[in-house]
C-alpha positions as CSV (number, residue, x, y, z in Angstrom):
1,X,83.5,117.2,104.4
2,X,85.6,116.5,101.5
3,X,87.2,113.2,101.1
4,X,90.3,112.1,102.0
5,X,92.6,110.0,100.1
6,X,94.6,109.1,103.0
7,X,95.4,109.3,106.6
8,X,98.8,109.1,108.0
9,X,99.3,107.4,111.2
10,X,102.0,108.4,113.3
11,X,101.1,107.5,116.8
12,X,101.1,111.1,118.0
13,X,98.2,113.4,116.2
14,X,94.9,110.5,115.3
15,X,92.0,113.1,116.0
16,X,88.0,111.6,115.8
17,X,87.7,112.8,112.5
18,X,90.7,110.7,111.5
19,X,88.7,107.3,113.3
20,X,85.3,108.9,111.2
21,X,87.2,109.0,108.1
22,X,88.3,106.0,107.9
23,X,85.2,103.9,108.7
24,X,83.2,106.1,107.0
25,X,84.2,107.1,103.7
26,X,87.2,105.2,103.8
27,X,90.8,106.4,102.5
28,X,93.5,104.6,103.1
29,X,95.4,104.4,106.6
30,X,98.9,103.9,106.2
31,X,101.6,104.4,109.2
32,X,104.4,106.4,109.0
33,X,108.5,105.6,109.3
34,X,108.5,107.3,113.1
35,X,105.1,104.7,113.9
36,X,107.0,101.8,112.8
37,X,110.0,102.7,114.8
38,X,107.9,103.4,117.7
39,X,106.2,99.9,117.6
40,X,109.8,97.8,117.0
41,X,110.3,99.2,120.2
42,X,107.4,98.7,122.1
43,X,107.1,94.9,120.7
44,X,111.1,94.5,121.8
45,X,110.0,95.8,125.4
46,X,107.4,92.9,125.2
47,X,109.4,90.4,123.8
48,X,112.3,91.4,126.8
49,X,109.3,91.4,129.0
50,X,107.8,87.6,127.9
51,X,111.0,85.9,127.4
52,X,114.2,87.9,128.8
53,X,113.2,87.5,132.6
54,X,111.7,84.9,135.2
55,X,109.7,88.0,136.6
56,X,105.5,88.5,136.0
57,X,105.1,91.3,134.1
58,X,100.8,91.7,133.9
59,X,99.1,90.9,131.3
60,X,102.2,89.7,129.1
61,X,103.4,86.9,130.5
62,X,100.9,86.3,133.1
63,X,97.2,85.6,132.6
64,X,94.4,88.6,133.2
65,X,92.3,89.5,136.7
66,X,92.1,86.1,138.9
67,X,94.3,84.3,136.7
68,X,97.4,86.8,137.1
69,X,99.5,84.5,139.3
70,X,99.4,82.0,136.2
71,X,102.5,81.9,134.0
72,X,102.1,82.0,130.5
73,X,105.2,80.3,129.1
């Protein structure tokens, strides 16, 4: 396999050999403009989620398995 100089993330198309690549013979990951976009989003969903309502959403502003009806301020 010939090496790569780098692999573009873009939250859509990471195949195995992208994962090998990387840990193996390692070229550079960088994200792309679409990836960044989609993670502002899905980090102002969290946010929204943590701090914009009294409601427990799982596992962001609650704690994990038993402790899930403990509020995490």
């Amino acid at each position: 396999m010939a090496l790569r100089t780098a692999v573009q993330l873009t939250g859509d198309d990471l195949t195995i050999d992208d994962v090998w690549a990387i840990a193996v013979d390692g070229p550079e990951a960088a994200l792309s403009d679409l990836a960044r976009e989609k993670i502002a989003r899905a980090r102002a969903l969290v946010e929204r989620a943590a701090h914009g309502t009294r409601e427990h959403t799982y596992g962001i502003n609650t704690g994990f398995g038993r402790f899930v009806s403990r509020s995490i301020p």
